[in-house]
C-alpha positions in Angstrom: -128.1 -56.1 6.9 -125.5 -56.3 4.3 -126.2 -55.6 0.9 -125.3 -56.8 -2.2 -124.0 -53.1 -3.3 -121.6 -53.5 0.1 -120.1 -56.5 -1.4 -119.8 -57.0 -5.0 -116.9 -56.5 -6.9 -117.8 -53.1 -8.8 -117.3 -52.5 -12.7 -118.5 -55.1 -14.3 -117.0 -55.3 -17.5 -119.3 -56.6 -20.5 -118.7 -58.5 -23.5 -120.8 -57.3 -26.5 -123.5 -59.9 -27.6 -121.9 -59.2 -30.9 -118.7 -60.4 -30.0 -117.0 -63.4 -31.0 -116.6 -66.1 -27.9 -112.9 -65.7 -28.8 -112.7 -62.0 -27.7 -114.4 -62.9 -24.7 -111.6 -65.6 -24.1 -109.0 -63.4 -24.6 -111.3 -60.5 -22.1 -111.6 -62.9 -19.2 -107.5 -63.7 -20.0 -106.5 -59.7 -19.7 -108.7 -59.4 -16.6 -108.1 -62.6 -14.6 -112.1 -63.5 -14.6 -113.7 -67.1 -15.1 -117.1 -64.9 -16.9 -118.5 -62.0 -18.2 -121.5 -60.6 -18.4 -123.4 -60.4 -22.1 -124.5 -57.2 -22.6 -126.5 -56.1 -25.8 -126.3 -52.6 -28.0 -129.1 -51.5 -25.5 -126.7 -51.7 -22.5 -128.7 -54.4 -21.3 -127.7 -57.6 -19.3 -128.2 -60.5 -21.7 -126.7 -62.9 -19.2 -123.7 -64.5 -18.5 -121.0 -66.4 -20.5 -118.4 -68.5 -18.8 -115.1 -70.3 -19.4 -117.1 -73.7 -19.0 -119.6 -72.5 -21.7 -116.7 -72.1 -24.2 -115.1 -74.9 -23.6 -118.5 -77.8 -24.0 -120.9 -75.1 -25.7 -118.0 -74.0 -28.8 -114.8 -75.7 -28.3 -116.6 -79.2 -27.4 -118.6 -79.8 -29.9 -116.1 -77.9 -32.5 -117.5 -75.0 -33.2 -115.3 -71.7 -34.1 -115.0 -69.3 -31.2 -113.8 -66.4 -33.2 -117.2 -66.8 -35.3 -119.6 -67.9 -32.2 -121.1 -65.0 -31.2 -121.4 -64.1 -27.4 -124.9 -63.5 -27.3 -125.7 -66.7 -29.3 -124.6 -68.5 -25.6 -126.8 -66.1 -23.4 -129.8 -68.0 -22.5 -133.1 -67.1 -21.4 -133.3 -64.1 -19.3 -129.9 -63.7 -16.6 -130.9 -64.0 -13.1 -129.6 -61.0 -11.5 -129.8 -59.1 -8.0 -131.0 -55.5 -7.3 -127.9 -53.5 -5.9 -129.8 -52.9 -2.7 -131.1 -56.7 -1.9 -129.7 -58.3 1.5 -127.8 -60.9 1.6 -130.5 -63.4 2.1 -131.8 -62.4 -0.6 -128.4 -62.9 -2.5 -128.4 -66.3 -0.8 -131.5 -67.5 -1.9 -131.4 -66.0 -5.3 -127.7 -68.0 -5.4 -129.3 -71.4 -4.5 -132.3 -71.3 -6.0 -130.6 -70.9 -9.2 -127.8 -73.0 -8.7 -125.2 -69.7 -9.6 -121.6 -68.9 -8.7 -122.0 -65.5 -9.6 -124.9 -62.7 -9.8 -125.1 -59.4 -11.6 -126.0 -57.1 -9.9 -128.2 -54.4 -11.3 -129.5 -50.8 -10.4 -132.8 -50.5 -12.4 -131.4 -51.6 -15.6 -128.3 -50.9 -14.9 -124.9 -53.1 -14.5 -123.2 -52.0 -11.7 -121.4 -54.9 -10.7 -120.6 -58.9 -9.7 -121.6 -60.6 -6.7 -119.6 -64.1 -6.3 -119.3 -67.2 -4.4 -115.8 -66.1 -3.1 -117.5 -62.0 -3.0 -120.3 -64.2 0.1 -117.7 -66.0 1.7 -115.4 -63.1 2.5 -118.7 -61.0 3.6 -120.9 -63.8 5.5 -120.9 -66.4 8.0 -119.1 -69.3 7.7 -122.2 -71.8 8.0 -124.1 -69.9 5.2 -121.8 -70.0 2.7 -121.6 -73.7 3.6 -125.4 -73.6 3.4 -125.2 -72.0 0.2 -121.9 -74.6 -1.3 -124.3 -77.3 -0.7 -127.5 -75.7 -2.4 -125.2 -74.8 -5.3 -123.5 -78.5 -5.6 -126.6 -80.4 -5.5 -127.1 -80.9 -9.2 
C-alpha cells in the first residue's frame, strides 16, 4: 500500500511562529506554494497558514501583515499524518478534516507535504473524486 512517505513532496519548508504574515507572503512567493507550515522555536508543527488565511484573517479585516505574527493564525493543534500511514489513511484523515494539504510527520518531526494534487497524481481516479467531494461539502 502506498504511503504517505512515497508520495509527499519532501522538505517542507517552515515559517517561524514568530514571523510576520508578510514574510510568509513573500516565502510562499519565492517558493511557488499556496501554505506553509507554522513551526515554533521547538521545531514543532504549530499548524498551517495559507494564502486564504492572509487575505480574510489580516488583509480582510485590515490588520498589518508585517506586524501579524504567523503563529497568531495557527489554530488549535495541526492535523497531520505519520510518514508511514497508507493512503486510506491519508484519505480519510483528508476528508474528515476537510484539508487540501497534510503534514506529514516522523515522530515529531516535519518531513514533508502531502497535497490534493500530491493524491491525485498517486491514487485512483474515483478516490480522489471520493475525496474532492468529502473536502467540498462545506
Amino acid at each position: 500500500m502506498t504511503t504517505a512517505r512515497e508520495i509527499m513532496t519532501a522538505d517542507a519548508t517552515c515559517i517561524g511562529a514568530q514571523e510576520t504574515v508578510l514574510e510568509a507572503a513573500k516565502r510562499m512567493t519565492q517558493l511557488k506554494v499556496g501554505a506553509l507550515p507554522i513551526c515554533g522555536t521547538d521545531e514543532k508543527l504549530k499548524g498551517m497558514l495559507t494564502d486564504r488565511d492572509i487575505v480574510v484573517r489580516v488583509l480582510g479585516v485590515g490588520q498589518d501583515p508585517g506586524s501579524v505574527k504567523a503563529g497568531d493564525l495557527a489554530q488549535g493543534e495541526a492535523v497531520t499524518i505519520g510518514a508511514d500511514d497508507d493512503a486510506a489513511e491519508i484519505l480519510r484523515t483528508m476528508s474528515e478534516h476537510q484539508v487540501r494539504r497534510l503534514p506529514v510527520i516522523d515522530g515529531h518531526t516535519l518531513v514533508g507535504i502531502v497535497s490534493l494534487a500530491d493524491v491525485a497524481r498517486a491514487l485512483p481516479d474515483a478516490k480522489v473524486g471520493d475525496l474532492l467531494q468529502a473536502i467540498s461539502e462545506n
